[in-house]
LONULUM-509093 format. One line per 3 residues: number of its first residue (from 1); for each residue x, y, z of C-alpha. Coordinates in steps of 0.02 Angstrom, whole numbers, plus 50000, padded with zeros to 5 digits. Layout:
BEGIN
NUM> X/Y/Z  ...
END
This chain:
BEGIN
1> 49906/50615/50982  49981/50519/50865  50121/50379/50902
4> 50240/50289/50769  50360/50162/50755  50519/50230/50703
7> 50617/50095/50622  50780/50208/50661  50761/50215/50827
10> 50683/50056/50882  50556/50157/50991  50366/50218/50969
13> 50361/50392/50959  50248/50536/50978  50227/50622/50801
16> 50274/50791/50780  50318/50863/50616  50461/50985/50618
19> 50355/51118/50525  50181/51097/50591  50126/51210/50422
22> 50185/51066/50311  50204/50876/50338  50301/50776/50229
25> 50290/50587/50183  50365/50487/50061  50333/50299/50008
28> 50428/50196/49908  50311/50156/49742  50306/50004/49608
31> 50431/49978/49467  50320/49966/49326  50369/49801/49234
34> 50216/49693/49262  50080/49694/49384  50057/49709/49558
37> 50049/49571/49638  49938/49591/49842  50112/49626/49953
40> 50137/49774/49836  49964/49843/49891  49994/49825/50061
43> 50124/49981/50079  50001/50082/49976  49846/50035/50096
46> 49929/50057/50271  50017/50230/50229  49880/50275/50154
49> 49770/50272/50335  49909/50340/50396  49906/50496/50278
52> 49742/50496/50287  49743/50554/50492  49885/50657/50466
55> 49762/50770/50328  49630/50764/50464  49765/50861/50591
58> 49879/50964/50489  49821/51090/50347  49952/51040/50210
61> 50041/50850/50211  50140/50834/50055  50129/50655/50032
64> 50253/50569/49885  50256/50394/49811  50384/50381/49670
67> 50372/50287/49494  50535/50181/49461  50503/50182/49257
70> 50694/50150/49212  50744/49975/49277  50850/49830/49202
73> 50681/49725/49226  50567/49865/49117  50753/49869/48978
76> 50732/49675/48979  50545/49664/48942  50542/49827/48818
79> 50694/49757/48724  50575/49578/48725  50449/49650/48629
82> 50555/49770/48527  50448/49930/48605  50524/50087/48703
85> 50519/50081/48878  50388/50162/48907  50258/50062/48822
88> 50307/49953/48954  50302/50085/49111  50130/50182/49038
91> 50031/50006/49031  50103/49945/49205  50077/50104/49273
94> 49877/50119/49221  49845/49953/49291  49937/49987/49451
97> 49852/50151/49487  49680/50054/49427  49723/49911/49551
100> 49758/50029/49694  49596/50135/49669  49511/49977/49692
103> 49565/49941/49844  49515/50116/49914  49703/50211/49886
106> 49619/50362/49842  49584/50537/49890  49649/50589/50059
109> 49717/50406/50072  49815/50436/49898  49973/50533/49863
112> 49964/50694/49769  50142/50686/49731  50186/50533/49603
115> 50369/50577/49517  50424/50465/49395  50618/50428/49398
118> 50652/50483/49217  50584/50654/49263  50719/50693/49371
121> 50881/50631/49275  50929/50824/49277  50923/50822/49479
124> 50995/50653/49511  51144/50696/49392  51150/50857/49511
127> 51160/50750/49653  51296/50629/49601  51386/50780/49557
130> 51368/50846/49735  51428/50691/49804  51588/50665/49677
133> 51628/50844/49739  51623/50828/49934  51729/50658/49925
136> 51574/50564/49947  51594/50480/49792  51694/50433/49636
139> 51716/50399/49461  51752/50225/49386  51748/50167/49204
142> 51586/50255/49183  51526/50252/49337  51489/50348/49470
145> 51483/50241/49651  51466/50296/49794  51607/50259/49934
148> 51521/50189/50097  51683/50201/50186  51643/50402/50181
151> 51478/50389/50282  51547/50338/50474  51336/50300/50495
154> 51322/50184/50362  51212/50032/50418  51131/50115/50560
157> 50965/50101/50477  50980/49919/50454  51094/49884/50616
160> 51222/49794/50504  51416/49809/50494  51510/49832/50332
163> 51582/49672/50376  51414/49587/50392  51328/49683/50220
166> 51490/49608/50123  51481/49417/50199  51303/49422/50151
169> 51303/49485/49975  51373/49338/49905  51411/49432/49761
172> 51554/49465/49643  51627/49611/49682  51677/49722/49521
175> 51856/49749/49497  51810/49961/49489  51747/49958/49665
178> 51859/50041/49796  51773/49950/49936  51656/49809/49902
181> 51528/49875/49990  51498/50027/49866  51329/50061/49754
184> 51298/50115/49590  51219/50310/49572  51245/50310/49390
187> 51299/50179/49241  51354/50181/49098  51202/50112/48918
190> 51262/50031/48774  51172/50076/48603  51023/49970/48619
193> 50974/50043/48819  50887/50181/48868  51000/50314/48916
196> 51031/50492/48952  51202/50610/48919  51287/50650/49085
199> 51466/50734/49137  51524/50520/49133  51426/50484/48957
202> 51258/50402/48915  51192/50312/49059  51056/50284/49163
205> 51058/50316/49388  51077/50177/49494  50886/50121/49579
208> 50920/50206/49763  50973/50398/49690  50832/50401/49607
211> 50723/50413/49756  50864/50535/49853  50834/50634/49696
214> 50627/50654/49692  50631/50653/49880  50738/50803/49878
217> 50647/50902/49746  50471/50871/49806  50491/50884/49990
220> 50662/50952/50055  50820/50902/50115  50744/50820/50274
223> 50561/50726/50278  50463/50691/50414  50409/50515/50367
226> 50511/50388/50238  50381/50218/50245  50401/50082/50114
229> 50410/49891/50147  50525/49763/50255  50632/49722/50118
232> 50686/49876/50068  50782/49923/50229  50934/49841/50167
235> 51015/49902/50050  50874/50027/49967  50862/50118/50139
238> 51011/50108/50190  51086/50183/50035  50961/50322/50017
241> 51019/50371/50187  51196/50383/50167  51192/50468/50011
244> 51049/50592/50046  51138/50644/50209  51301/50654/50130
247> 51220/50772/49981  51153/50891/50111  51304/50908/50198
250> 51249/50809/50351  51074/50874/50361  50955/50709/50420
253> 50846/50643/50294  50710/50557/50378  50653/50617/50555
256> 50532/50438/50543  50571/50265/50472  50419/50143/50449
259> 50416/49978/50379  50284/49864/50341  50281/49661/50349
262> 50280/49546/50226  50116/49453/50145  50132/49275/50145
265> 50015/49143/50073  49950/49014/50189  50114/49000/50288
268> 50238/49006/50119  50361/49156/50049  50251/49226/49890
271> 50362/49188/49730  50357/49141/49552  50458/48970/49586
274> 50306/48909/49727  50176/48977/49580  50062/49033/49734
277> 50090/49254/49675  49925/49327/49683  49902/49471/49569
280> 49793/49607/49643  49696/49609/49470  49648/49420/49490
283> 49594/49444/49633  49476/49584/49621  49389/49454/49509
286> 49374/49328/49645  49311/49444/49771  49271/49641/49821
289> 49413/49756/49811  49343/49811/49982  49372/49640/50057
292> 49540/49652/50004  49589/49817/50073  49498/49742/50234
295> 49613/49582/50225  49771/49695/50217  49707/49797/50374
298> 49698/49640/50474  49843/49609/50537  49980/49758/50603
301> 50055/49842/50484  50223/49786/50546  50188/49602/50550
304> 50173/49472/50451  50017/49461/50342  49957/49290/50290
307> 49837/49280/50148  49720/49140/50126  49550/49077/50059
310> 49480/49065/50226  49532/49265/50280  49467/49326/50135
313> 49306/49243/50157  49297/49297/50344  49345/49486/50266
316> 49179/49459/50157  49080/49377/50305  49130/49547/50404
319> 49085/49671/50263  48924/49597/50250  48897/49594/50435
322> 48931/49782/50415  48818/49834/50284  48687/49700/50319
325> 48668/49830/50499  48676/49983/50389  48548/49895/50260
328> 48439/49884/50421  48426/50046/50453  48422/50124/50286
331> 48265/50225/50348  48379/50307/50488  48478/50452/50453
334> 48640/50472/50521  48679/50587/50655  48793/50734/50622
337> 48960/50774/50702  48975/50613/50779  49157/50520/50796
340> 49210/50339/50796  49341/50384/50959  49370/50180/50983
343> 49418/50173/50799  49544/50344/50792  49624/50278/50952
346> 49671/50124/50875  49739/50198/50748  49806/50347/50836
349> 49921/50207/50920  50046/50146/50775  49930/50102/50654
352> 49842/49959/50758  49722/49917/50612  49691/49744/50696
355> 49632/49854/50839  49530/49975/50739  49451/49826/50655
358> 49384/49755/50814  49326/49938/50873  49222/49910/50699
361> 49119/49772/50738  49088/49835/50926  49000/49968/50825
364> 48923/49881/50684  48843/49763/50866  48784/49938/50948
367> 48690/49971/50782  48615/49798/50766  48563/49793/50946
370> 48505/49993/50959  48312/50049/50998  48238/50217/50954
373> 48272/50323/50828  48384/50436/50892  48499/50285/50972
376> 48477/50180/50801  48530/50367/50730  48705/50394/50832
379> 48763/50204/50812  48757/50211/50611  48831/50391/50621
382> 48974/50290/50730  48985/50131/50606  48999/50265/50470
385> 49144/50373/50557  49218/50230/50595  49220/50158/50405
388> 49311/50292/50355  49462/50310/50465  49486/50137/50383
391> 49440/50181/50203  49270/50055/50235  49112/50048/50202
394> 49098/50181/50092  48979/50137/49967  48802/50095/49995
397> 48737/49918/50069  48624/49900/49886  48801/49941/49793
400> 48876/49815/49901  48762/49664/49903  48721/49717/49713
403> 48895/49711/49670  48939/49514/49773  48805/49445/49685
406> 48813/49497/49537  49001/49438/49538  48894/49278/49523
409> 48795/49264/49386  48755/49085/49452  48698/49149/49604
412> 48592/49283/49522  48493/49129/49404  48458/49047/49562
415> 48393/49220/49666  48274/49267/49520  48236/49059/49494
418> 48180/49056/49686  48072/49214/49678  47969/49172/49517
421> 47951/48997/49627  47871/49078/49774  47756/49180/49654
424> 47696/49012/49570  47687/48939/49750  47816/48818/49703
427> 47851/48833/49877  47946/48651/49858  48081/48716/49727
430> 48081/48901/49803  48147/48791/49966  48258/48692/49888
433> 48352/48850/49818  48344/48903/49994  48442/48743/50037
436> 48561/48733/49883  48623/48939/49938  48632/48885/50144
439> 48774/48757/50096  48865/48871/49988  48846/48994/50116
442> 48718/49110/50083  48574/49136/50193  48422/49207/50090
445> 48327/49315/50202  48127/49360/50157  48089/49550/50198
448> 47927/49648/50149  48040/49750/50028  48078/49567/49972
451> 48224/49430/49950  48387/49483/50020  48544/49394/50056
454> 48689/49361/50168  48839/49264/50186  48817/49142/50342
END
């Protein structure tokens, strides 16, 4: 049984799609302009466990993440180096799909729906159509808005007033507005932007149509799941709502609201001005893309996540704990049909990754401390299950450990320095390696199949 937090409804719910033939999901996905920074992989990670046990229950789950490739920040760096947008879009979008696969956002934990918004101009111009012609919206100097006075829900999502969205904008309101409170769907390019011909001239949609738009045409009126992060419940949420509802003549359009926290980094807001935004790519050269996705599964999904030196070296510290007990018992092979319940259950319960995590090392201790073959044999089978709820531990422990130390080519001198040592019987140098790893951290460990390490 699974149980979500629907934003909407301020409750935890039992999940139940409304056709148990076809579950739908949709996440809100990068605008491709530069690259992603770690908060942007967090969405990508969660939902992705999450669509992960919905494919182990249901035979179809349609699961969407949309491309945002026409923005005013992707015009404004194209028009910087004199290129067409999507030079820009097609070499953000490689290295974002790159940096997600990195961190384990693949297969069953990956969409297999990815629309890009300039695919679906013809369908968004359908929908603002829709919504001029049911009163939901209006025309003005080339643009098409739509009127939030029409929508008596607007701001449930959010639990704001009108009166409340307006004091906060802190905005100046444009003198084509009917109400201040009204959004773009579609505006009006001069010569030099990219644009498309509509029934109100070359323009380009507003940002929240677009995913109203691809929502609509991939997965129905009505989805089960909407998920995307904390900041976008006001106004990107909000607005899809009330224009999505209002283009399908009432109908709901997401059963299921989820939102995820934000990632801070060591206490402080992530942002250009502090110069403390840590680019996914970066820092899949500082450590293993595994310990990242394992950092981002520490805390619950709908809290904050802080991101520091000292986690991610813990995340490592754990990851080698974990394979360092599979190493062990390479010569045992795992027994078949055998589930990680402690793990599933965790997870089973709103995403509790935190929980999940700690299920993990339980198991990881049963394998460490079992006897006898056929004990030793159920425990890995159990670490293993467990891994992949999570999207862990799926590579071998020698890919692993291969792949930490040779991040290091330092590290690697010293390993291969220490061994030719020990075969001299320079047993006084060999030691001192010994030493020189133990304060950095590394514990060398001396096995009949030879030198291994560990992080201490």
């Amino acid at each position: 049984m699974l149980r979500l937090y629907n934003t909407l409804t301020a409750t935890v719910e039992t999940f139940a799609p409304a056709d148990p033939n076809r579950v739908t999901m949709y996440v809100c996905g990068p605008t491709v302009y530069s690259y992603a920074h770690i908060g942007n992989a967090r969405p990508p990670v969660v939902f992705g466990v999450l669509a992960n046990l919905l494919r182990a229950q249901y035979s179809r789950v349609d699961f969407a993440r949309n491309i945002t490739d026409v923005d005013d920040r992707i015009n404004a760096a194209a028009a910087e180096l004199g290129v067409p947008i999507s030079v820009i879009t097609d070499r953000f979008l490689a290295a974002y799909l790159n940096d997600m696969r990195a961190v384990g956002v693949d297969g069953d934990f990956a969409p297999n729906i990815e629309p890009r918004a300039t695919g679906h101009i013809a369908q968004i111009i359908v929908m603002c159509q829709r919504l001029i012609a049911s009163g939901h919206a209006y025309v003005a100097e080339e643009h098409v808005l739509f009127s939030v006075e029409s929508y008596d829900h607007y701001g449930r999502l959010s639990r704001r007033s009108l009166k409340e969205m307006i004091a906060g904008a802190r905005i100046e309101v444009a003198p084509y507005k009917r109400h201040a409170a009204d959004f773009v769907l579609w505006k009006p390019s001069t010569p030099e932007l990219p644009g498309w011909d509509s029934p109100w001239g070359r323009g380009r949609p507003g940002w929240h149509i677009e995913c109203s738009a691809m929502a609509e045409a991939h997965l129905g009126d009505t989805i089960d799941i909407h998920a995307g992060g904390a900041d976008l419940k006001f106004p990107h949420h909000e607005n899809e709502v009330a224009q999505s509802v209002c283009a399908h003549a009432g109908a709901e359009f997401a059963r299921i609201w989820m939102h995820n926290g934000f990632v801070t980094v060591d206490g402080r807001k992530m942002s250009k001005s502090l110069g403390n935004t840590l680019l996914v790519d970066q820092l899949r050269q500082q450590a293993p893309p595994e310990a990242l996705r394992y950092l981002l599964l520490n805390a619950h999904y709908r809290q904050p996540l802080d991101w520091s030196d000292g986690a991610l070296k813990q995340a490592r510290v754990s990851l080698d704990r974990y394979y360092g007990a599979l190493r062990d018992c390479a010569d045992v092979r795992g027994a078949s049909d055998i589930a990680a319940d402690a793990v599933l259950e965790a997870l089973s319960d709103d995403l509790n990754s935190p929980q999940a995590l700690a299920a993990l090392s339980e198991l990881a201790r049963d394998l460490q401390r079992a006897e006898g073959p056929q004990a030793r044999s159920i425990a890995k089978a159990r670490l293993l299950a467990g891994g992949r709820w999570l999207g862990l531990l799926q590579q071998s422990p020698e890919a692993w450990f291969k792949g930490e130390a040779s991040a290091d080519a330092e590290l690697d001198g010293l390993l291969a320095e220490r061994q030719a040592a020990r075969a001299n019987k320079n047993f006084a140098r060999a030691d001192q390696i010994r030493n020189e790893l133990l304060s950095r951290g590394i514990v060398i460990e001396d096995t009949p199949q030879g030198a291994r390490w560990k992080r201490s």
